[in-house]
C-alpha positions in Angstrom: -24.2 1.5 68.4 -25.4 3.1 65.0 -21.8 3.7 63.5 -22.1 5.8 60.2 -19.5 5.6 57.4 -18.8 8.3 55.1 -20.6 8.0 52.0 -16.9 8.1 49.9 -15.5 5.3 52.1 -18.7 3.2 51.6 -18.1 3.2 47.8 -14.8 2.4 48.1 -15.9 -0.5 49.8 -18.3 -1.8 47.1 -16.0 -1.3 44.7 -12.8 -3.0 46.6 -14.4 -5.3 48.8 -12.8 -6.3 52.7 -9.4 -6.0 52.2 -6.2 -5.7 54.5 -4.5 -2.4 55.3 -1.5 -3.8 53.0 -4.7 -3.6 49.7 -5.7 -0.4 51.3 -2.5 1.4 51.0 -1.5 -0.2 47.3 -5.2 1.3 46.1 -4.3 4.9 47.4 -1.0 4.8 46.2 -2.2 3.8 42.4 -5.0 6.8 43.4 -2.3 8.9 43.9 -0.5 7.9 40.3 -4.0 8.6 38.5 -4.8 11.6 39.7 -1.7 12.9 39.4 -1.8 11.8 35.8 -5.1 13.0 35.2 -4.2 16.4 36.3 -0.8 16.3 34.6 -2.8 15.7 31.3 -5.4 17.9 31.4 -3.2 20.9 32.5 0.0 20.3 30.8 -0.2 17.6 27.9 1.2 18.0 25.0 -2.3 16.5 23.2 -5.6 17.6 25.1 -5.6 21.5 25.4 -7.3 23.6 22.6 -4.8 26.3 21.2 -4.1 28.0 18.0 -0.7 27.4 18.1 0.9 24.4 15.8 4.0 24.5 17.0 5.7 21.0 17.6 5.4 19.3 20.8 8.2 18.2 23.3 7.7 14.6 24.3 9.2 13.5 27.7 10.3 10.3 29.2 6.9 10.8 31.5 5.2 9.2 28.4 5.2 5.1 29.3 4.6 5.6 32.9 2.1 7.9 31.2 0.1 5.6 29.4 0.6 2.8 31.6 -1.3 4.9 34.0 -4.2 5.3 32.0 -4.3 1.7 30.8 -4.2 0.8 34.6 -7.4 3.7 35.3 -9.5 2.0 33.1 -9.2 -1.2 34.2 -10.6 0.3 37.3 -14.3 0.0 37.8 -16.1 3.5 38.3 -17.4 4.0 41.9 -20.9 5.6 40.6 -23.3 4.2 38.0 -23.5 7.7 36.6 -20.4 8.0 35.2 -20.5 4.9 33.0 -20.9 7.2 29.9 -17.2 8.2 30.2 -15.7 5.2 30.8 -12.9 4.2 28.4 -13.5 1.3 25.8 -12.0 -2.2 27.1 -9.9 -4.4 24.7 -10.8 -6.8 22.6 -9.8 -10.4 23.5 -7.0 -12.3 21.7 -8.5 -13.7 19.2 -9.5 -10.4 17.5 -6.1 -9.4 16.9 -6.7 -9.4 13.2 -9.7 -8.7 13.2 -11.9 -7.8 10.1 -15.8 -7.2 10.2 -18.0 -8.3 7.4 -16.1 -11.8 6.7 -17.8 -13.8 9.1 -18.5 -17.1 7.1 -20.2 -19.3 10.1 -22.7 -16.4 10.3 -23.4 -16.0 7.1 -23.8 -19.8 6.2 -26.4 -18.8 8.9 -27.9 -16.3 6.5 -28.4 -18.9 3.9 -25.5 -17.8 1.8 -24.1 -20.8 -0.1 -22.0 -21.9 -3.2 -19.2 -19.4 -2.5 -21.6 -16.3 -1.6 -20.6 -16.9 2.5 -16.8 -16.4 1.5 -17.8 -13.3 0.4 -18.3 -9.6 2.7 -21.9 -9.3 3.7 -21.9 -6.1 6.2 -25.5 -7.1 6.3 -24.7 -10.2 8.6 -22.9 -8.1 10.7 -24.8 -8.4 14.4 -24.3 -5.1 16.9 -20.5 -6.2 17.8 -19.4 -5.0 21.7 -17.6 -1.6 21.8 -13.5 -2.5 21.9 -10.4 -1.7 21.0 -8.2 -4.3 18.9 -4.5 -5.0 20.5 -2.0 -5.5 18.5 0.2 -8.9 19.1 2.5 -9.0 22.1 5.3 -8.5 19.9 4.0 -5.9 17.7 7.0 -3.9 16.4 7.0 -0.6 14.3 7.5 -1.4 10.6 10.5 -0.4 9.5 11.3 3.2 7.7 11.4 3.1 3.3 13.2 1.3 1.3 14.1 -1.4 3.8 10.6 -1.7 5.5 9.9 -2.5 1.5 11.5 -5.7 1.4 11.6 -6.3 5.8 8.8 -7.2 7.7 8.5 -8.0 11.6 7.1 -11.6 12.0 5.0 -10.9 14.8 3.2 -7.9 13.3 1.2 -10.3 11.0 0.0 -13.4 11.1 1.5 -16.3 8.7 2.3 -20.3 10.1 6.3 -21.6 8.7 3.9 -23.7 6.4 2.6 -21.3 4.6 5.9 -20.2 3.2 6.2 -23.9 2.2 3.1 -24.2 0.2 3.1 -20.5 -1.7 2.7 -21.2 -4.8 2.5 -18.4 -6.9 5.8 -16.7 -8.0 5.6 -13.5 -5.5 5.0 -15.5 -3.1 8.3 -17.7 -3.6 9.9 -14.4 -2.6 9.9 -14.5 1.0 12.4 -15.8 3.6 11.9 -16.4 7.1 14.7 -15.3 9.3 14.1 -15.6 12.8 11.8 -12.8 13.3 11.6 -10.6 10.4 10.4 -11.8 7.1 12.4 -10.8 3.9 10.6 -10.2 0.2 14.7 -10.8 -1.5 16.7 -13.1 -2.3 20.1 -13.2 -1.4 21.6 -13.8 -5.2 18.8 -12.0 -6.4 17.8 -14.9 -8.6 14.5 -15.2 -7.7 13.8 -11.2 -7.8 15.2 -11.0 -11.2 11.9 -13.7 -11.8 9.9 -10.2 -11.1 11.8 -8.2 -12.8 11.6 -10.8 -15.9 8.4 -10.9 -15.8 7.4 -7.0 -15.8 9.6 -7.0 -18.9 8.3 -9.5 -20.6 4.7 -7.7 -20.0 6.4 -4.5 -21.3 7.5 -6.1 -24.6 4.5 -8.0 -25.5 2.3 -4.9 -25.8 5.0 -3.1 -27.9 7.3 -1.2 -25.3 11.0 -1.5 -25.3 11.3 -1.8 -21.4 8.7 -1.7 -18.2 10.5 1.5 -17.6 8.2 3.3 -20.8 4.8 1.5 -18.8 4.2 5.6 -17.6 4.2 6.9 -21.5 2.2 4.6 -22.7 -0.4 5.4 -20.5 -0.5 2.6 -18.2 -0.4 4.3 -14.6 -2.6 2.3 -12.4 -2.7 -1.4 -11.8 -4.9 -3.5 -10.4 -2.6 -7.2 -9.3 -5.8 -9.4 -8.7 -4.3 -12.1 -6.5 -1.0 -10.8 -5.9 1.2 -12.8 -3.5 2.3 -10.6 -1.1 3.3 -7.5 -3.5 6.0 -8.2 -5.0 5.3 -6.8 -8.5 3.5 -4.1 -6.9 6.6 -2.7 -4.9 8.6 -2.9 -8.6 5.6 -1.2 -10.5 5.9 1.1 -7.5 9.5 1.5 -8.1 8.8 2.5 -11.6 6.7 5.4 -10.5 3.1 3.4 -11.4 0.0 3.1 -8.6 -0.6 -0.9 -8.5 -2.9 -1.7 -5.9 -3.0 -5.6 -4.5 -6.7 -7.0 -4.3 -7.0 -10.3 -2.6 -9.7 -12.5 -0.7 -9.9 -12.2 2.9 -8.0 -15.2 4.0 -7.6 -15.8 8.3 -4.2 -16.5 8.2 -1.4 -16.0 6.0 -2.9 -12.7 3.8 -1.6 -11.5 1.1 -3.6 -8.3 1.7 -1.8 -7.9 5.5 1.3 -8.6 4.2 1.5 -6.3 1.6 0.4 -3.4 3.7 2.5 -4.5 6.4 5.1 -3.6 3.6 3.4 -0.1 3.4 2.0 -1.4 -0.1 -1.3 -0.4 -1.6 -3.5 -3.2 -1.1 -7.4 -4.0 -0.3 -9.4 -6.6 0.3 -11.6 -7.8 -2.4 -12.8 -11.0 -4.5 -15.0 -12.5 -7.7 -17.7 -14.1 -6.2 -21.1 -12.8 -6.3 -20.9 -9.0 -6.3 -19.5 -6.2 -8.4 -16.0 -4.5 -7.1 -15.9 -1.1 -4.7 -14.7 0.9 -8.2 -16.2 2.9 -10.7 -16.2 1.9 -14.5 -13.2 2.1 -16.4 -10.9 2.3 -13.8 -7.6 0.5 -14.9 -5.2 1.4 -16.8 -3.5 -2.5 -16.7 -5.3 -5.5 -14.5 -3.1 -8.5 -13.9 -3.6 -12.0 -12.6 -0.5 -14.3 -11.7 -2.2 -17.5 -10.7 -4.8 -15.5 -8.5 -6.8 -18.3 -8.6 -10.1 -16.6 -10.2 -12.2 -18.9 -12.3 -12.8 -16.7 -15.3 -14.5 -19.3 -17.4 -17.3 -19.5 -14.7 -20.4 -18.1 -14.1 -20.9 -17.3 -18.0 -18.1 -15.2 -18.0 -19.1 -12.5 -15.6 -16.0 -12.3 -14.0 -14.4 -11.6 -17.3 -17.5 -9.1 -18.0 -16.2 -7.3 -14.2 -12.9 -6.9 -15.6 -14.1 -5.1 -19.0 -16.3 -2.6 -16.6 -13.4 -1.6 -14.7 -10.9 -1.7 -17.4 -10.2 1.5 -19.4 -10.2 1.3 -23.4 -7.1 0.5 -24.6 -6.5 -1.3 -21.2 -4.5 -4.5 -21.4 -5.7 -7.7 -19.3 -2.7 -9.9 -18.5 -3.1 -13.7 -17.1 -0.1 -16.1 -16.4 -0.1 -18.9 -14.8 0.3 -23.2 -15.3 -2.8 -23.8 -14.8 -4.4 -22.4 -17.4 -5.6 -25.6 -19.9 -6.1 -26.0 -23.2 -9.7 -26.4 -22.1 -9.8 -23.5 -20.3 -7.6 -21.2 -22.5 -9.9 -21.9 -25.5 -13.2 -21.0 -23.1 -11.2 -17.6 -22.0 -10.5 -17.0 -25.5 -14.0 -17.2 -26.6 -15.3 -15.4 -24.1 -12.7 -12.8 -24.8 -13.7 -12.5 -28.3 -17.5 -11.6 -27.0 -16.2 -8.9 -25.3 -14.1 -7.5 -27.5 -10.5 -7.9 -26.3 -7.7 -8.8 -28.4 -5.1 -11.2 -27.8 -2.0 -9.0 -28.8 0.9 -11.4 -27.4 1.6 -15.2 -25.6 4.6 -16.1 -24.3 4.6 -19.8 -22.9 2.3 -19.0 -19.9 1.8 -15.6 -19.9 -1.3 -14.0 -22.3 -2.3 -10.6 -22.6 -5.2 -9.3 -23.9 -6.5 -5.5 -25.0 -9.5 -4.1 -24.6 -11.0 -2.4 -27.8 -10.9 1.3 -28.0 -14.2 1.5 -30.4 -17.0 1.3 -28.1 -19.2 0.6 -31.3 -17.5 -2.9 -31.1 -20.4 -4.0 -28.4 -23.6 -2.8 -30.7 -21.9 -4.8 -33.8 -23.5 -8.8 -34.7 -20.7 -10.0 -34.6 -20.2 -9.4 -30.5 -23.7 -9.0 -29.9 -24.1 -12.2 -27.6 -23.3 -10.3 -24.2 -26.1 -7.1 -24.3 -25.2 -3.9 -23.6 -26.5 -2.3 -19.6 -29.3 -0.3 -19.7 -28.6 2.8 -18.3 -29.7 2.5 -14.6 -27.4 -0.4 -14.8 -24.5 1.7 -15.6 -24.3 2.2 -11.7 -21.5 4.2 -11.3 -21.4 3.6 -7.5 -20.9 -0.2 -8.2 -20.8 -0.2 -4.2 -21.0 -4.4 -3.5 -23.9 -4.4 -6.0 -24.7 -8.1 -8.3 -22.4 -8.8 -10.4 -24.0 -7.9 -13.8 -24.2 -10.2 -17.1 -24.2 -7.3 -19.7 -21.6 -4.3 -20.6 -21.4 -1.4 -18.8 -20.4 2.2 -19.9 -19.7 2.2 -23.5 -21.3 6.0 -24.2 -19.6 7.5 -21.3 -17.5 11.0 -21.7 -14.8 9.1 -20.1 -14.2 6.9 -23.1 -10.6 7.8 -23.8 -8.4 5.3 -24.4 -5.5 5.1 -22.6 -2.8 5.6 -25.1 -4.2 9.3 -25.3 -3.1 10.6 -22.0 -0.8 13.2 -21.7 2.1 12.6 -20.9 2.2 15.1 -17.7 1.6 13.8 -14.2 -1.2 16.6 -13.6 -4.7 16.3 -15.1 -5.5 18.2 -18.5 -7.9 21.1 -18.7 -9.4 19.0 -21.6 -9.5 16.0 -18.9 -11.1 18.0 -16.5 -13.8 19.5 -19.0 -15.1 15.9 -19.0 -15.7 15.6 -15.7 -17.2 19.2 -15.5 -20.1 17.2 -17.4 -20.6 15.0 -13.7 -21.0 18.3 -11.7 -17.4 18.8 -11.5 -16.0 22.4 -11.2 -13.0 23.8 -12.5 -12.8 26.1 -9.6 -13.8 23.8 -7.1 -11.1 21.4 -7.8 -8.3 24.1 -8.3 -9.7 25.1 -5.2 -9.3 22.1 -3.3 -5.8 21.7 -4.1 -5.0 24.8 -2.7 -6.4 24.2 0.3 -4.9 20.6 0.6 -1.4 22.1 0.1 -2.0 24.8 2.9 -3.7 22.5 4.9 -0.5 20.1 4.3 1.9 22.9 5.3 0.4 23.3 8.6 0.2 20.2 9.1 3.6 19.5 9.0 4.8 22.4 11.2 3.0 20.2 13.8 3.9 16.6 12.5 7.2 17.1 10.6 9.6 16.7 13.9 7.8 13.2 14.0 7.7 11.9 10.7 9.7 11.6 7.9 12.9 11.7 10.2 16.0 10.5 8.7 17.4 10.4 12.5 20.0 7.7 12.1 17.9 5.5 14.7 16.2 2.9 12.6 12.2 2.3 13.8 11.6 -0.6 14.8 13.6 -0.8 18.0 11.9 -1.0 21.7 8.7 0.7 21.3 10.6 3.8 19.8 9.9 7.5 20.7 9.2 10.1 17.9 10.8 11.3 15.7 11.8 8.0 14.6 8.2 6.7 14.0 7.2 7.6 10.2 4.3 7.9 7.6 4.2 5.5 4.5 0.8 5.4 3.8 -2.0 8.0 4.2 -5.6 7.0 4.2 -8.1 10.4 3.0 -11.9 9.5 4.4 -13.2 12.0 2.6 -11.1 12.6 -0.6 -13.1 14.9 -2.6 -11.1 16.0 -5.8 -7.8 14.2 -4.3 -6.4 17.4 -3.5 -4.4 15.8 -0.1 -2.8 13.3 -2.7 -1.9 15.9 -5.3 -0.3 18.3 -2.5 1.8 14.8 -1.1 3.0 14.5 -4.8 4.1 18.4 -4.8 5.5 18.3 -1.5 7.7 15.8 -3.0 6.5 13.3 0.1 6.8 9.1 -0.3 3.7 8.3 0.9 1.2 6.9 -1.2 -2.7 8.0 -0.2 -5.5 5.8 -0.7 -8.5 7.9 -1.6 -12.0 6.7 -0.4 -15.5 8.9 -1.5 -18.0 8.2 0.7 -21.1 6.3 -0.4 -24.2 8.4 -1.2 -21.5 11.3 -1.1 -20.4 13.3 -4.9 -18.9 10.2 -6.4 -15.0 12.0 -7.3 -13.5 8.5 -7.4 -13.6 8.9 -11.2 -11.7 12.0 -11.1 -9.3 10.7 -8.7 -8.2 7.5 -10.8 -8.3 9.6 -14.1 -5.1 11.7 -12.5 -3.2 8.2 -11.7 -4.3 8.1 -7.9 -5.6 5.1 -6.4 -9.4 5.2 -4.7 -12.1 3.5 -3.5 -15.9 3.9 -3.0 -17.0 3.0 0.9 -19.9 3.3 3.2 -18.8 4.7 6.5 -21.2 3.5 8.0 -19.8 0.0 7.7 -16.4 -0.7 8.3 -13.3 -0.9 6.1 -12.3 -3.9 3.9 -8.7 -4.1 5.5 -6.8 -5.5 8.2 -5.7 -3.9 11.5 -3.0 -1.8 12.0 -2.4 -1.2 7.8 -2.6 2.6 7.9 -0.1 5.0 9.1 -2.4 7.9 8.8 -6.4 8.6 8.4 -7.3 12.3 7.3 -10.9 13.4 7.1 -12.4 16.6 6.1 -15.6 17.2 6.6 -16.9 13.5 7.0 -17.9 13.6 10.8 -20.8 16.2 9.6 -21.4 13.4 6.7 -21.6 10.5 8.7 -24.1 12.4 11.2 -26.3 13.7 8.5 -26.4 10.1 7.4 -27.8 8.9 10.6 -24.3 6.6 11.6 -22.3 6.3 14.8 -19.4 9.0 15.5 -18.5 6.1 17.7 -18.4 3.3 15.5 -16.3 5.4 13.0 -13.6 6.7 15.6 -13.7 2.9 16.6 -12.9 1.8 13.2 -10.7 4.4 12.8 -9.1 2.9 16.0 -8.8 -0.9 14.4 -6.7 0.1 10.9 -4.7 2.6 12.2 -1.3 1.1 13.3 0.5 2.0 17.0 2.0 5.6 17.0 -0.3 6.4 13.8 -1.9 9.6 13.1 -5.4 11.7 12.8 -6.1 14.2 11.2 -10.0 15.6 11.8 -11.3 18.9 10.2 -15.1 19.6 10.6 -17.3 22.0 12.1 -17.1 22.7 16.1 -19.9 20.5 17.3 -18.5 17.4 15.6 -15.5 17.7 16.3 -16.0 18.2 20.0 -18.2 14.8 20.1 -15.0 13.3 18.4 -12.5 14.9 21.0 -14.8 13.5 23.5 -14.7 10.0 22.1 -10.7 10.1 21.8 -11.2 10.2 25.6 -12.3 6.8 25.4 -10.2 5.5 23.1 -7.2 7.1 24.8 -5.9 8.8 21.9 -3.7 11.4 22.9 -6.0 14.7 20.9 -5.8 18.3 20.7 -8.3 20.6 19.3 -6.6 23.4 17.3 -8.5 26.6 16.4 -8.4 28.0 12.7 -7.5 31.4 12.9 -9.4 31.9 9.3 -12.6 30.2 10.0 -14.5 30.5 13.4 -16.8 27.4 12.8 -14.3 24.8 11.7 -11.6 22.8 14.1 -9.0 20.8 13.5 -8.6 17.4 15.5 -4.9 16.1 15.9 -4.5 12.7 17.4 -2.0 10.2 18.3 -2.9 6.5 18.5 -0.5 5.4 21.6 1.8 2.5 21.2 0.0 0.3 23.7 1.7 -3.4 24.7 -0.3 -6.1 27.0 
């Protein structure tokens, strides 16, 4: 007898197999659950309807069964072939926990990369990497809430062996303390901070200050701590009201770079090996070493040469460290000499140096040995490009040495004039800090119930609920004129933002470090020298229509996006309608919770609010 199925039940039978009643009835019951979430979501969540409203959101207890839901849908296979497109992303395996492209050494020994050059990121290695989503460790916990989450880290949110703290051996890193499952950056009899402390002092009075506390008036603002430990100087610079920014090699376990943003310090991957660093020219206002291990008597002195490019005239260079031999010292010294710094101080192991304010000082005889760049060397991208044997920038408008800053936090009309000779506006940066601070205002009528609570609950407990998650950190994609950061510092917000200008976009980075900010220089089309879960917040205006007109993946960004942002983070997404309705597709995927919000003052432009979930295995 010819006994015809339905064409539904047939499909279900592909996709489940012969299976007892018992299977039967557990798959329409967990049926059941999804569509009823599905339908719950896309009539009544708080995240995926478009409205002009930014009122707050309730959230409900609904929320874990919520997302366990989901997680459970997409483990599901789809019954049709033609709906592959909208599946969700799968996770990534264990192994890729921390996770971070571009540092692949087998495969770029592979490449032919040798004598240090495979320790170092080559993007270029990178093979087409399956589409996934990075889980955080079992025991991933929300960092804790300023000033504690400073100083207290969850052990499971990074990953660091009981050996390590054995074998640290430079002086920040001496400052940690296991204790069960939290790792602690004090001491208890504050000993060992005071070495810190000490030490920023000492720094202070060997260029001529009478504590670290006058650093700000005398011009140094930013720091770069090459090497730093795990931020410990930084978070007391940081204390002191100065930007320092950690910069460390990419190590597999026991990072100084996770660690320090774990801490919700500035911090970014980067080394001296082969290629120039992700900054303009004179950058820094201060660049210190503390046994960071660099070899700066090798390769003819072109990691010294590195550190002149970025260093701002008047700068001060300052190395300590045991290991630094007579043999060595006198090689530093000479190279020092060529390029003109001063040694203006040495205190048993500590030296610091000062970069010359005269940029006539490089044409002289006497220093003549290390050429001057061309100018199409004077690359003011520097994006990963050779490291370079000759001295860069000593004709640009922004030669002003450091001790000439005003004293106010804002940027000088005189300051900006110079930048209005690299295309820079006066009206177009006044303009974008207007727009930041309204754009930060509404914001916050969305976000504020859900950040910087001071609900007595402290984060960190059992996957916590807002308000009691909170932003440290803020990430802006697309920074422009650093109009997001400015309106942070006005709104009298904690958070520190780390500014990135796209690659082959206006380079503003200048601009940015020249008001005491902190920024970068990236390629979105490649991904992000960081570790996973290190941002609390990613803001973007405008780069979704960038990236397209570059010819990159939406996906790959959202995916990135995805693999820095921490558990319960934030995005923020402003572009024009059609990219940001690809993005709101690919959120789907993702399972971001995401709104679309409607700018009542401009009918092409959207705004994209999104919530990364706190997912657990």
């Amino acid at each position: 007898m010819d006994v015809r199925i339905p064409w539904w039940l047939y499909k279900l039978q592909i996709f489940s197999g012969h299976r007892r009643p018992r299977n039967w009835l557990l798959l329409c019951v967990v049926s059941v659950f999804v569509l009823v979430a599905l339908l719950s979501s896309s009539s009544s969540g708080p995240f995926n309807t478009r409205t002009t409203s930014v009122a707050p959101e309730v959230y409900t207890n609904y929320r874990r069964l919520k997302e366990h839901t989901a997680s459970d849908y997409i483990e599901l296979k789809s019954f049709s072939s033609g709906n592959n497109d909208l599946k969700g992303f799968r996770f990534c395996g264990k192994e890729r926990e921390d996770y971070v492209p571009c540092y692949n050494v087998s495969a770029n020994v592979l490449a032919g990369y040798k004598d240090g050059e495979e320790f170092d990121r080559h993007c270029e290695v990178l093979q087409d990497q399956p589409h996934c989503l990075v889980r955080p460790p079992r025991d991933y916990k929300t960092p804790l809430s300023w000033p504690v989450g400073r100083d207290v880290i969850w052990n499971a949110n990074v990953k660091i062996s009981k050996d390590q703290f054995l074998s640290s051996g430079s002086m920040t890193k001496r400052l940690m303390l296991l204790e069960e499952n939290q790792i602690s950056f004090h001491s208890d009899d504050e000993l060992i901070f005071d070495g810190v402390k000490d030490h920023s002092r000492q720094v202070a009075e060997m260029i001529g200050l009478g504590s670290d506390a006058e650093f700000w008036q005398a011009g140094v603002r930013t720091v770069l701590d090459i090497g730093c430990g795990f931020g410990s100087f930084g978070a007391h610079l940081l204390s002191l009201k100065l930007m320092a920014v950690c910069m460390a090699a990419y190590e597999l376990t026991g990072s100084q770079v996770q660690l320090s943003l774990e801490r919700g310090l500035p911090a970014i991957i980067g080394n001296f090996i082969s290629r120039k660093l992700p900054f303009p020219s004179l950058s820094y206002d201060m660049i210190h070493c503390a046994q960071c291990g660099v070899s700066w008597d090798q390769k003819d002195g072109m990691f010294l040469i590195e550190v002149n490019r970025i260093l701002k005239p008047g700068g001060y260079f300052v190395l300590h460290g045991t290991s630094i031999s007579t043999e060595k010292g006198s090689m530093i010294e000479e190279l020092t000499h060529k390029i003109c710094w001063t040694l203006i101080g040495r205190q048993e192991e500590t030296f610091v140096w000062q970069k010359t304010i005269d940029p006539q000082c490089y044409l002289s005889s006497t220093q003549g040995v290390i050429p001057v760049c061309r100018e199409e060397q004077e690359d003011t991208h520097s994006y990963y490009q050779p490291l370079a044997s000759c001295i860069a920038v000593t004709a640009s408008e922004r030669w002003v040495p450091v001790q000439n800053k005003s004293s106010d936090s804002h940027i000088t009309p005189a300051e900006l004039e110079i930048h209005g000779k690299y295309r820079v506006q006066q009206d177009e940066f006044y303009e974008d800090f207007e727009s930041s601070k309204s754009a930060l205002r509404n914001y916050w009528s969305l976000l504020t119930p859900l950040i910087f609570s001071d609900h007595p609950k402290r984060p960190g407990d059992e996957d916590p609920l807002p308000p009691y998650n909170m932003i440290r950190n803020v990430m802006d994609m697309n920074a422009r004129f650093g109009g997001l950061n400015s309106a942070f510092l006005e709104a009298g917000k904690s958070a520190w933002v780390m500014n990135v200008a796209p690659f082959k976009a206006r380079n503003t980075i200048p601009l940015i470090l020249d008001q005491g900010f902190i920024g970068v220089l990236h390629d979105w089309c490649e991904p992000f020298p960081t570790y996973p879960r290190t941002y609390d917040m990613l803001h973007a205006n405008g780069l979704l229509s960038h990236l397209i007109s570059e010819g990159c993946s939406v996906t790959n960004l959202l995916l990135e996006m995805d693999r820095i942002l921490r558990p319960e983070g934030w995005v923020v997404l402003s572009d024009k309608l059609g990219p940001i309705e690809e993005a709101r597709v690919i959120t789907t995927q993702i399972r971001w919770e995401a709104r679309v919000i409607d700018l009542e003052n401009d009918s092409d432009q959207r705004l994209l609010v999104c919530q990364k979930p706190f997912v657990r295995k």
